[in-house]
N, C-alpha and C positions, 0 to 999 in steps of 0.2 A: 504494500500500500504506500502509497506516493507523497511524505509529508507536506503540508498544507506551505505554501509559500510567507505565509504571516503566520506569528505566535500574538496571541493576547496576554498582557501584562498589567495586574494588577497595582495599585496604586494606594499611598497613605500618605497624609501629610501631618505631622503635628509640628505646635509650637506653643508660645504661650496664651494660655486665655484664662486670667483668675489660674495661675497656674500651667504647667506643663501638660499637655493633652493632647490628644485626636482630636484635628479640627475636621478631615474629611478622608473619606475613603472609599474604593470602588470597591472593596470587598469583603463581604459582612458574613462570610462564611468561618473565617478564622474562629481558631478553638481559643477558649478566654485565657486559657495559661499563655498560647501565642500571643495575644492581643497585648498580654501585660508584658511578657518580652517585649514587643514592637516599642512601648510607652517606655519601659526602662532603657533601651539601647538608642533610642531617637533622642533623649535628653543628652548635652555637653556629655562628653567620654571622660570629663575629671574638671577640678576646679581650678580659678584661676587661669587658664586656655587662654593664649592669645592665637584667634587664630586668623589667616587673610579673606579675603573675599571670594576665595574659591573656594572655602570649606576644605571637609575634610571626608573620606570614603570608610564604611563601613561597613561588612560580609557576614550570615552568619545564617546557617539556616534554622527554619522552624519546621523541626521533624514532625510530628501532630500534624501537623497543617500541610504538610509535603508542597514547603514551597521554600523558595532561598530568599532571603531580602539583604536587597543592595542599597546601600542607604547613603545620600549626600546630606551633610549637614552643615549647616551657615551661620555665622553670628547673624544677632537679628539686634543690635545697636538700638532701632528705631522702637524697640518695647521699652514696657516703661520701668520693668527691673531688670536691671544688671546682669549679666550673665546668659540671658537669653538665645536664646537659637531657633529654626525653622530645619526642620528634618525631614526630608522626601524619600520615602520607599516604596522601589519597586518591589514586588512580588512575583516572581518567576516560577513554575513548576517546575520540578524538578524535570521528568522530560525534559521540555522545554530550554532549560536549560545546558541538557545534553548538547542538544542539536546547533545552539550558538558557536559559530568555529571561533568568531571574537567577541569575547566579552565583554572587551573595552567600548563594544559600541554600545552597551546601556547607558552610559554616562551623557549619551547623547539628546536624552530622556527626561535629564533632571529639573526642573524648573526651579529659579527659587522663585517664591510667590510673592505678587504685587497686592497694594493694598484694596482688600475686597473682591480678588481673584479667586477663592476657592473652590467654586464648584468642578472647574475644570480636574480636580483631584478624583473627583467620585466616576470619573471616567474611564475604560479600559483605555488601554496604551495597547495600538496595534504596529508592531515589528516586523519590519521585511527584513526575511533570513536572509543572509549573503552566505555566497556557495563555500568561502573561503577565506580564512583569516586574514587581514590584515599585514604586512612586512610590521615589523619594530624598527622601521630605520633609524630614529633618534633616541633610542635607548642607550641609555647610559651603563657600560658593562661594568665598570667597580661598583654600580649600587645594585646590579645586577647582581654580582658575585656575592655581595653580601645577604642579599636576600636571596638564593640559591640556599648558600650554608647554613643561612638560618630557618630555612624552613625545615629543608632536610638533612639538617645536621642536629638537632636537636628533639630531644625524645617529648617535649614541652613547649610552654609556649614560648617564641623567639621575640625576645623588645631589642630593636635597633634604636638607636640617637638620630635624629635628624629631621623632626616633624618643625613647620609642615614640609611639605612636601612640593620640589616642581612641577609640574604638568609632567615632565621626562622620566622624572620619578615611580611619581604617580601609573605613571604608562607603564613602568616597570613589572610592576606588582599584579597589574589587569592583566599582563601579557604572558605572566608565570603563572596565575589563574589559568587562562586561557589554554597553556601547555598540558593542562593537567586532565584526566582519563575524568569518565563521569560522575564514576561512585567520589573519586579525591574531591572535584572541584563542587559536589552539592554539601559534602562536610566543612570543607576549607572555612578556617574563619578570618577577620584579621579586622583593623582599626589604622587607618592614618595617621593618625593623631591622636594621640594619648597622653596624660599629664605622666610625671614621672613615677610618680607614687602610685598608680593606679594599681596596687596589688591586688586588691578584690577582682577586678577582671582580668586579669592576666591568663589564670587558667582557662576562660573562656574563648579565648583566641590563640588560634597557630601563629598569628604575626601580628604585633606591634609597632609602631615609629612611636618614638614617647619622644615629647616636645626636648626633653631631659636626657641628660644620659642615665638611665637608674642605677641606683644603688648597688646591687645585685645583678648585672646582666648575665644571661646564659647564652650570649652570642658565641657560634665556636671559631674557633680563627679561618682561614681562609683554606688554611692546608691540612684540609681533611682528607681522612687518608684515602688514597686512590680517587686524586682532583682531579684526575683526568675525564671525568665525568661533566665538571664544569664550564669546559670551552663549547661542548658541544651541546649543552645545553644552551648557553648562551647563544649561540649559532641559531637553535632554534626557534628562541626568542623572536631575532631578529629576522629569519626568513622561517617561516614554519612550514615544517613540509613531513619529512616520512619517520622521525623519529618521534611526532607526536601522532604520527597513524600508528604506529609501532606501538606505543603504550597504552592505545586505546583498545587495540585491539587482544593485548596477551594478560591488558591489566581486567579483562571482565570475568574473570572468573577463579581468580587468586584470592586465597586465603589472606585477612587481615589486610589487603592492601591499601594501608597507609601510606601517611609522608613516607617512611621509613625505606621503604622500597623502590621510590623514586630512584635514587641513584645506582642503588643493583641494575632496573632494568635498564638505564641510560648505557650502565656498563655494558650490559650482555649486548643491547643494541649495536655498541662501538665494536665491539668484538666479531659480532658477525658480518657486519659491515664487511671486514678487512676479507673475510670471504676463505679464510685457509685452513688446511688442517687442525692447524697448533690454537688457534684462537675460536674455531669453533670447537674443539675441547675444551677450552678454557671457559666458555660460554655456558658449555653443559654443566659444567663442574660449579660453575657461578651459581646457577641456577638450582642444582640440587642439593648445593649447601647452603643457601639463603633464601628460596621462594618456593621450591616444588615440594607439596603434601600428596598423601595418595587418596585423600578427598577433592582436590584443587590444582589449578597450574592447567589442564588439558590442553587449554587453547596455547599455552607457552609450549607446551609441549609439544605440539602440531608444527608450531612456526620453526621453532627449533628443528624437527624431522623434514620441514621442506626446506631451511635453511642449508640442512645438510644434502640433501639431494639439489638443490638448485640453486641455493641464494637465496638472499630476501627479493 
C-alpha cells in the first residue's frame, strides 16, 4: 500500500494566562498523564534562562498517546510576569514519524504566536513528505563530534556546555535525529537549552546543551575507543545516503537497540563496506559479540549472508 503523500500533524500551544497553560490545541485525544507532560515540558526548561529570539528545541515522546512532540519555545518578554515563555508542539505519530527522511523540516512548522492569533493552533498541520533527506552542508563537525560521543558514548543522559545554540548547531542535533532507525528516533529525547543545575530532568533526556557548563558532566572525551566510527558518521550527516538505509534496515528487529549500539552497527557497516575477507570476518565477529541473540538480529543476519555472497 502506497503511503499517503501528506502526514497530518497535531498541534499545542501554551503560554501564560493567570498562569502557565494550554491556550489551544488541535488534539483533544491525549491521555491526561500526557496532557500534564505537555504542560510541564512546555514551561522554561530551568530558571533564570537567558534565552534569544529563536528559542530553544525540545524532543520527547508521549508513549500513552503514541505520538512524539517536538516542541519550540520563546521568551515571551511582552507578558506581564517575568520569566515567561510561549511553547509550540507539534505532535507527530509515531509512524508518521518513521517515514520523515528529514526531521529538521518540522521546525518549518513553528509559529510563534501574534497577539490574539490563536485559533490557528486548534488546527491540523498538513506535511508534504519529501522523498529524501536533506545534505547537512553547513554543519559544523567538532559540535558534531561532540554530540556523536555524547549520545553514544554515554550509558545516561549526555549535558554538553554551549546553549543557546546557532541555527548550525541546532541543524546538528535535527540531523543526528534524523540518522537515526525508527524504534531510536520515537525514544530519543533531548532539550537545547537547559539551565545548569537542571538535575531533576537530566534523567529525562538522552541530550542536553545546558546554558552552563554543569557541575558534574558525563561528557566522554572525543577518543572513544574505536572512533573510527565517527568520520563516517559525520559523512552521513552531511550527505545521507546508504549507511542510514543500512541501520534502518538491520536495526528493526535487534534486541534492546538503543543509543548503545549505534556505533557497533556504524562499525560492522565500515567493515563490510571494505568488501574483503578479513573484515567481513571481523564484521561477523563484531556482530556476534555485541548485537546477535538467538531470539533477535535475523535481519542482521540476512545482510551479513548477502554481504558475504555479494556485497552490500
Amino acid at each position: 500500500m502506497k503511503r499517503a503523500s501528506t502526514i497530518a500533524i497535531h498541534q499545542a500551544l501554551h503560554g501564560y494566562n493567570d498562569g502557565h497553560r494550554l491556550l489551544a490545541s488541535s488534539n483533544q485525544n491525549l491521555l491526561s498523564k500526557d496532557q500534564q507532560t505537555l504542560l510541564v515540558m512546555s514551561d522554561a526548561s530551568g530558571t533564570g534562562l537567558e534565552m534569544d529570539s529563536r528559542g530553544y528545541l525540545t524532543g520527547y515522546p508521549l508513549e500513552g498517546s503514541g505520538v512524539y512532540a517536538l516542541a519550540r519555545t520563546w521568551p515571551a518578554p511582552e507578558m506581564p510576569r517575568p520569566g515567561c515563555v510561549w511553547t509550540h508542539t507539534l505532535l507527530i505519530d509515531f509512524a508518521d514519524l518513521a517515514a520523515l527522511p528529514d526531521l529538521g523540516q518540522l521546525t518549518a512548522y513553528f509559529l510563534r504566536p501574534s497577539s490574539g492569533r490563536l485559533k490557528d493552533y486548534s488546527e491540523l498541520i498538513r506535511l508534504l513528505l519529501k522523498s529524501e533527506p536533506l545534505a547537512g552542508t553547513s554543519l559544523q563537525d567538532s559540535f558534531a563530534e561532540r554530540v556523536l560521543c555524547g549520545i553514544y558514548g554515554t550509558a545516561k543522559s549526555c549535558v554538553l556546555p554551549g546553549a543557546p545554540l546557532s541555527q548550525a548547531e541546532e541543524a546538528v542535533i535535527l540531523q543526528t535525529w534524523s540518522q537515526q532507525w525508527p524504534r531510536l528516533r520515537r525514544t530519543f529525547s533531548f532539550c537545547t537549552h537547559a539551565s545548569s543545575d537542571n538535575s531533576t530532568m537530566q534523567s529525562s533526556f538522552d541530550l542536553q546543551v545546558a546554558a552552563k557548563t554543569p557541575h558534574r558532566s558525563n561528557v566522554p572525551p572525543a577518543s572513544l575507543e574505536g572512533p573510527e566510527w565517527i568520520p563516517l558518521a559525520i559523512k552521513d550527516l552531511h550527505h545521507p545516503g546508504s549507511l542510514r538505509a543500512f541501520l534502518r534496515e538491520v536495526a528493526i528487529d535487534l534486541s534492546g537497540s538503543g543509543r548503545e549500539v549505534f556505533p557497533v552497527l556504524v562499525s560492522i557497516y565500515a567493515l563490510l563496506s571494505v568488501g574483503s575477507a578479513s573484515t567481513f570476518a571481523q564484521a561477523v565477529g563484531l556482530a556476534k559479540q555485541k548485537l546477535l541473540k538467538a531470539d533477535s538480529g535475523e535481519q542482521l543476519r540476512s545482510t551479513l549472508l548477502k554481504s558475504c555472497v555479494g556485497g552490500l
